[in-house]
C-alpha positions, 0 to 999 in steps of 0.5 A: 107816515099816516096809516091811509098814505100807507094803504094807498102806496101799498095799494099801488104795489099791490096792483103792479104786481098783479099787473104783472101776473093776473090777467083777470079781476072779478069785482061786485060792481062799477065802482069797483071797475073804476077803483081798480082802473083808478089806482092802475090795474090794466087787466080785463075787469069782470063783474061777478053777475056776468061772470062765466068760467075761465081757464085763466088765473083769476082774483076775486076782489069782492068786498069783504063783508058777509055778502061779498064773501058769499058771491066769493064762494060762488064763483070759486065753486063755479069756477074751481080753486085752481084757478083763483088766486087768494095772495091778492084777495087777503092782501087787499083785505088786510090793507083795507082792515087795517083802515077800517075798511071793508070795500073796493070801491073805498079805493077811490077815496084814497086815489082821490086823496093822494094820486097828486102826491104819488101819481 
């Protein structure tokens, strides 16, 4: 099977297991909030400009090049490691490696080239 078909259904495993356990995603930008909405996540969706302390258990779906990192750290010292859960953000980030990237918004290609077939 090619490798971003792979991606794409582990992606959508990925997004109905938090489904199911995460009520909150913090993200950089709009077309983050579109690739999570695109690819199934139901949960409330926050941007990291905005973002204000929560008791709630959150992922922090940043990018994962050297800015994104650094807005990452931030909230997790704004907000505490209680808090956040990091299963969710190193698999994102391995699933997305393993294609070469390094973005959430790249989530919408891969919806854009498979939600026919899968969806």
């Amino acid at each position: 099977m090619d490798r971003e078909i792979e991606a794409f259904l582990e992606l959508k495993n990925l997004i109905e297991k938090m489904n199911t356990e995460i009520p909150c995603v913090v993200v950089e930008g709009k077309k983050d909030k579109e690739a999570l909405e695109k690819i199934g996540y139901r949960g409330r969706i926050l941007y990291a400009n905005k973002f204000r302390k929560t008791g709630e258990k959150i992922v922090i779906l940043t990018d994962f090049d050297e800015e994104g990192r650094e807005i990452a750290e931030r909230i997790i010292r704004k907000t505490g490691e209680k808090n956040i859960d990091n299963f969710f953000r190193n698999e994102f980030r391995k699933i997305l490696k393993s294609i070469g990237r390094d973005d959430i918004q790249s989530i919408i290609n891969l919806w854009k080239k498979y939600e026919r077939l899968f969806c």
